[in-house]
C-alpha angles and dihedrals in degrees: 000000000000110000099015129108092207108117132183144153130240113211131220091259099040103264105142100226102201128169097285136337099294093066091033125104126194125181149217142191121204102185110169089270104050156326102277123200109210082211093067111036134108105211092062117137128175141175145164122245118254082329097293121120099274116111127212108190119179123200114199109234119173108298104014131330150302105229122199124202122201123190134153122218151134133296145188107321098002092300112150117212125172108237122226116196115187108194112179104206091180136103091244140064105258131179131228112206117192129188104218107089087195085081115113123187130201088257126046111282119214121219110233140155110252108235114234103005119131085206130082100241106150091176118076124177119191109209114191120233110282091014155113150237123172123195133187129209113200126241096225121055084224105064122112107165131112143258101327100219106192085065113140106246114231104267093041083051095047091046085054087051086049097043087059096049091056095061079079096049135310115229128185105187130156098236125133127177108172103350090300114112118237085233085051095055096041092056086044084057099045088052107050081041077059096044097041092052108188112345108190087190087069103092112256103269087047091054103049095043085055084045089053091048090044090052091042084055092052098246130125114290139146128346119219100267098041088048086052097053096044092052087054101060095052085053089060085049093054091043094058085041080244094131126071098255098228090042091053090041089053085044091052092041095060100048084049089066097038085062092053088123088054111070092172098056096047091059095052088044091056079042094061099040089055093050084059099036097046104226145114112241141139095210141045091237102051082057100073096045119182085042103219117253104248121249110194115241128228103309095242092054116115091221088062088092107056086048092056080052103059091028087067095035131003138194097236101161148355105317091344130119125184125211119223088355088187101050124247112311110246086249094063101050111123093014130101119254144193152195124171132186085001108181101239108149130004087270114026140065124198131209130179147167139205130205131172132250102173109307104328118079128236116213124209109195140183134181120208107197133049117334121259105070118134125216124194131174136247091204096050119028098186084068127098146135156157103215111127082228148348136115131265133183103235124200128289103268122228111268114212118256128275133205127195107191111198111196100308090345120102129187132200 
């Protein structure tokens, strides 16, 4: 949670890893054929809402699933609890057994020993078939109170998760890798950028690009100086080659707009990148020319984020922004897609849309910040302008190739 200092960990198979027992939960599922321990077993699936972190794991019993819910939120005088939600969608009565006795449950739980089971687990809950049991562990190891009732449910407290991200840029993009959806893993990574704060064990790039999304998001993040510094050691790793070159343009990108308010500092911070890079340029941007097409890191890197971003516009000049730089993934050809409110330069946001009309996309934009920036586009290059909105029909970009092979025929 935001402005807690409770951490744990969810599993893979649903398990809440806290700092010691007390703030640890196990579980286990009794259906008529068997215990079941969501650990070992094979028919184990979780995901995270909406990519916040709010974690649906389902567990496979004789006839459909029991499906657990955690979630972490406030409760009745600022007090934080992780919720815990038991649905059986199976034909059967099952029981849930936990091992943390600090749970308390809307109704009265009995401690009892859970028959058969090879794990300690004193608390066991019986949930009847198509139906539902939420706990709650508190926070503090003090509390005694009881259910607390003005607790957020899980999807009011995803949307919430989801709500925040977006203060750095809302996408809508048809990408997929594994089942997970690229917006998905955008909003996980915001999150856990949220969660972590600022992690002075994250090499230096890492860090400020997380610093830049907190700040987007409108959370506590860098100072100046520590900004600065921080800026300055990504610029000695650039200058020993000993930094990947997008990742340390996207760094120095971002400490460039949190010191939108030091104008000072922002020129000698373009002045030092060009000593190590070895060029002659006015602005960040113009020293990294050709700008490197982006290649998106492992989906559950912080620094994810900050590459979608470019990816969808990026700051290629003075007081100059490009929409889809690299051009339309060959994925989203022919489907709508969307960025809203997307960081380009310290003072302006870009959204756009595209639609199609045949094969050629229509683009709707819009530029929040001072008049005067010009976008251009990296699917049509005869497009540009400076209107702070409108809407245009680009090119027909280049489909990649097919092929129909017949028998010994092929055609391409």
């Amino acid at each position: 949670m935001l402005g807690s200092s409770w951490r744990a960990t969810v599993t893979p198979w649903g398990d809440v890893v806290g700092a010691d027992d007390a703030s640890t939960v196990r579980w286990y599922v009794a259906a008529d054929d068997r215990w079941y321990h969501p650990e070992r077993e094979v028919a184990v699936r979780q995901r995270m809402i909406d990519g916040a972190p709010v974690f649906e794991t389902r567990v496979r019993v004789p006839g459909g699933d029991v499906v657990q819910r955690v979630w972490s939120a406030s409760g009745e005088r600022g007090r934080d609890f992780t919720l815990l939600e038991f649905e059986n969608d199976s034909p059967m009565p099952v029981v849930v057994a936990l091992s943390n006795p600090r749970l308390i449950s809307m109704r009265a739980l009995v401690a009892q020993p859970a028959r058969g089971l090879d794990e300690d687990a004193p608390v066991v809950v019986p949930i009847g078939h198509r139906s539902s049991v939420r706990l709650a562990l508190p926070h503090d190891p003090r509390f005694e109170g009881g259910w607390p009732d003005d607790v957020a449910d899980f999807a009011a407290v995803a949307r919430g998760w989801v709500s925040t991200t977006e203060r750095a840029g809302r996408i809508d993009v048809p990408e997929l890798s594994g089942g997970l959806s690229l917006v998905d893993a955008v909003v996980a990574a915001r999150c856990q950028i949220a969660l972590l704060g600022d992690d002075p064990s994250l090499d230096a790039a890492t860090r400020l690009v997380a610093a830049g999304e907190r700040a987007a998001m409108g959370l506590e993040t860098f100072d100046d100086v520590a900004a600065t510094e921080c800026a300055e050691s990504v610029i000695g790793d650039v200058r020993r080659t000993r930094v990947d070159v997008t990742l340390a343009r996207l760094a120095l990108s971002a400490a460039w707009r949190m010191l939108s308010d030091q104008e000072r500092a922002q020129s000698d911070l373009v002045a030092a990148v060009a000593r190590a890079r070895r060029v002659r340029a006015s602005a960040l941007p113009e020293m990294w020319a050709p700008i490197q097409s982006v290649v998106l890191p492992d989906w559950s890197s912080l620094s994810l984020p900050a590459h979608v971003s470019d990816r969808l516009v990026r700051w290629t000049g003075d007081g100059e922004a490009t929409l889809l730089a690299d051009g339309l993934p060959d994925s989203w050809l022919g489907s709508s897609c969307e960025a809203h409110g997307v960081p380009v330069t310290d003072h302006h946001r870009v959204s756009w849309a595209i639609r199609w009309h045949g094969e050629r996309p229509a683009v709707l934009w819009e530029v929040d910040g001072p008049p005067g920036l010009r976008l251009r586009s990296g699917v049509d290059s005869s497009w540009s302008t400076t209107e702070p909105r409108g809407e245009a029909l680009w090119i027909a970009p280049r489909r990649p190739p097919t092929s129909l092979a017949v028998g010994s025929e092929s055609f391409g």
